[in-house]
C-alpha positions in Angstrom: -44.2 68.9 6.0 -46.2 65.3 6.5 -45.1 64.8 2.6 -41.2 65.5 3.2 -41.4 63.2 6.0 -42.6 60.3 4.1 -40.4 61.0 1.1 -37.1 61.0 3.7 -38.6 57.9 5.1 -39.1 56.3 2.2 -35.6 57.5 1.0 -34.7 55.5 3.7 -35.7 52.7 3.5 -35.0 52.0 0.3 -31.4 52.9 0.9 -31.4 50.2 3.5 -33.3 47.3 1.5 -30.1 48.3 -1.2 -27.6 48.1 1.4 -28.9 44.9 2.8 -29.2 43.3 -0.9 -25.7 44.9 -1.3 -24.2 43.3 2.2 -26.2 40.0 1.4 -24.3 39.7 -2.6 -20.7 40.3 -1.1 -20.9 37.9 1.9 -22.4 35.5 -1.1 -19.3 36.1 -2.9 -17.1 36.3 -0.3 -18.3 32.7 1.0 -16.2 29.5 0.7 -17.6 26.2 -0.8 -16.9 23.4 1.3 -17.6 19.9 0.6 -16.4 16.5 2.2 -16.7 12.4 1.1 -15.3 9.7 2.9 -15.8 5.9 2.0 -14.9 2.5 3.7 -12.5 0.4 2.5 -13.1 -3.4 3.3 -10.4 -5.9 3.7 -7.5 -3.4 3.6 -5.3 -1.2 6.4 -4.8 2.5 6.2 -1.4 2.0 6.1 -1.4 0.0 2.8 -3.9 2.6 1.4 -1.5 5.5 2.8 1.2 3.4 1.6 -0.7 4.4 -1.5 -1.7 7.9 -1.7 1.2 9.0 0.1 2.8 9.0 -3.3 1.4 12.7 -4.5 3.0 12.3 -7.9 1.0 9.0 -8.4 -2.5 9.8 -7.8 -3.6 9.1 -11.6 -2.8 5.8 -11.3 -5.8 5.5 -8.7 -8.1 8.2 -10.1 -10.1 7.1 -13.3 -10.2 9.8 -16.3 -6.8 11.5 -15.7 -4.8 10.9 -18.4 -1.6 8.9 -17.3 0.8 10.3 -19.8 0.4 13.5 -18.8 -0.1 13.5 -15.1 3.0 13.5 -12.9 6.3 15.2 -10.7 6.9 19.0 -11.8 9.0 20.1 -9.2 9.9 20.3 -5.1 10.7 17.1 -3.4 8.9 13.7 -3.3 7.0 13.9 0.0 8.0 17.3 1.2 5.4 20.5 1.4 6.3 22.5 -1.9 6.0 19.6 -4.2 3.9 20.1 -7.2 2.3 17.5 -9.7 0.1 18.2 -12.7 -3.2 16.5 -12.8 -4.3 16.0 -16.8 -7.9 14.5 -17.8 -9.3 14.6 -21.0 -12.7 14.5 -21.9 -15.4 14.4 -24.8 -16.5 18.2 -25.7 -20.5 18.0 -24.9 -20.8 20.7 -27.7 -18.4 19.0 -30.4 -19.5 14.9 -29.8 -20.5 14.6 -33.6 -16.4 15.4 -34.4 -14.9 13.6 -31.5 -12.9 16.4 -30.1 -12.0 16.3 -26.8 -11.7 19.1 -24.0 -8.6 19.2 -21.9 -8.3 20.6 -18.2 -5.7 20.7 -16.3 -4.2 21.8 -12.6 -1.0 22.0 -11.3 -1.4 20.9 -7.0 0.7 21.8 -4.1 1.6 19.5 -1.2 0.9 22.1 1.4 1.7 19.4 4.4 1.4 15.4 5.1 1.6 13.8 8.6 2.8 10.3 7.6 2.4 9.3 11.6 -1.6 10.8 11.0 -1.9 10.1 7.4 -2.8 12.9 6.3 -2.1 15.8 3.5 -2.9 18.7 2.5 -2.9 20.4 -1.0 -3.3 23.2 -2.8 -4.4 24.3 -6.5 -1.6 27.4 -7.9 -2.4 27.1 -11.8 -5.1 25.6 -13.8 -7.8 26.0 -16.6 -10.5 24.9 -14.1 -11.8 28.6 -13.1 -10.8 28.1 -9.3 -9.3 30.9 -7.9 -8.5 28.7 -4.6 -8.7 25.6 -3.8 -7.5 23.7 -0.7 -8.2 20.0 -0.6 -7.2 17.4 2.2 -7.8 13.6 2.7 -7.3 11.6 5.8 -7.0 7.3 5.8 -7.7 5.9 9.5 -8.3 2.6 10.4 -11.9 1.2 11.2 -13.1 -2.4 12.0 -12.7 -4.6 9.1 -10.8 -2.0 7.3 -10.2 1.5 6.8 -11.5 4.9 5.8 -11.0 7.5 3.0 -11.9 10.8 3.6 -11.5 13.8 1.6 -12.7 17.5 1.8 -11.9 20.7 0.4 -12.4 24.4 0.4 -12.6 26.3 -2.3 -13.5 30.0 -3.7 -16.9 29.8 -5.7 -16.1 29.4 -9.4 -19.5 30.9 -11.1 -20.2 30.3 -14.3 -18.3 27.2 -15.1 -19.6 24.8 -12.1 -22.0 24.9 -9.4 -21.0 23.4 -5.4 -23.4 20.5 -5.8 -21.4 19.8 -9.0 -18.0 20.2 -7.5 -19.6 17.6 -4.5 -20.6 15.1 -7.3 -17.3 15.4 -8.7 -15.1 14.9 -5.2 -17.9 11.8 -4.1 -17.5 9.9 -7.1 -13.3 9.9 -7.1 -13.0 9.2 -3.8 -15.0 6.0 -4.6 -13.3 5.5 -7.8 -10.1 6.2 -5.7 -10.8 3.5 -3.1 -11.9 1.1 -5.5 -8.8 1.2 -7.7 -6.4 1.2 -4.4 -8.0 -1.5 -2.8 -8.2 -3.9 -6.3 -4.1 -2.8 -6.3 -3.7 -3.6 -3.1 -5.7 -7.0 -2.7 -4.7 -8.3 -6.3 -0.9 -6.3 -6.7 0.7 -6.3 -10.4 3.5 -8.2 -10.9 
């Protein structure tokens, strides 16, 4: 009898340390990545940087790497939720540099919502050859002392295999400084 009892206890246990290890891979699955940059813009007002970024359809023209000709309006309204622009960059194959072949990726964004009076917007990723399965992204321009202040965060389903959170992170931290840097050199020094 003292044999059976250990065998049920043992029976049990084990079938809890699975459940746990079960409970503990689907709340890993089933958690968000979350990530958030912000940078300070000298010598320039939120409004002339939401004066900026305000224009969805335009944000190659501030964001290094996307490709210009191919980034742009799809469809909805400018500046109403529901419009949608495709965001194009190209770049060199890691596993084909000796033939110069590039690799493409692509995403088509939503404008979920923008608050012109907060300066604010929110977007979301419907299509792409990224691997998210959703993304939500938002940036925010406020004025500081001497300036103003970028920030942008998102929320997005893991995508495993392709890209880890502390890439994604990298990714968002160095284009919002890529993104203030090339709205503040249009703004200070404007094209004629």
């Amino acid at each position: 009898m003292l044999s059976i009892t250990k065998t049920a206890s043992l029976k049990f246990d084990f079938t809890s340390i699975l459940f746990h290890i079960y409970m503990s891979q689907k709340a890993n699955k089933d958690s968000k990545w979350e990530g958030k940059s912000s940078i300070e813009v000298k010598s320039v007002s939120a409004e002339q940087i939401w004066g900026l970024l305000e224009d969805f359809c335009s944000f190659h023209k501030w964001v290094p790497g996307l490709d210009s000709e191919k980034c742009g309006y799809v469809e909805g309204a400018y500046g109403e939720p529901g419009l949608i622009r495709l965001s194009v960059f190209t770049q060199q194959s890691s596993s084909t540099l000796a033939n110069n072949d590039t690799d493409t990726k692509w995403c088509n964004e939503k404008l979920l919502s923008m608050d012109r009076t907060q300066r604010t917007l929110s977007y979301k990723i419907t299509e792409n050859n990224l691997g998210f399965r959703s993304y939500v992204g938002n940036m925010k321009v406020m004025d500081i002392d001497g300036g103003c202040k970028i920030e942008w965060w998102f929320v997005a389903d893991p995508v495993e295999g392709i890209m880890r959170l502390e890439d994604l992170r990298g990714f968002l931290e160095s284009n919002v400084k890529a993104l203030a840097e090339g709205m503040r050199n249009l703004v200070i020094q404007p094209a004629h």
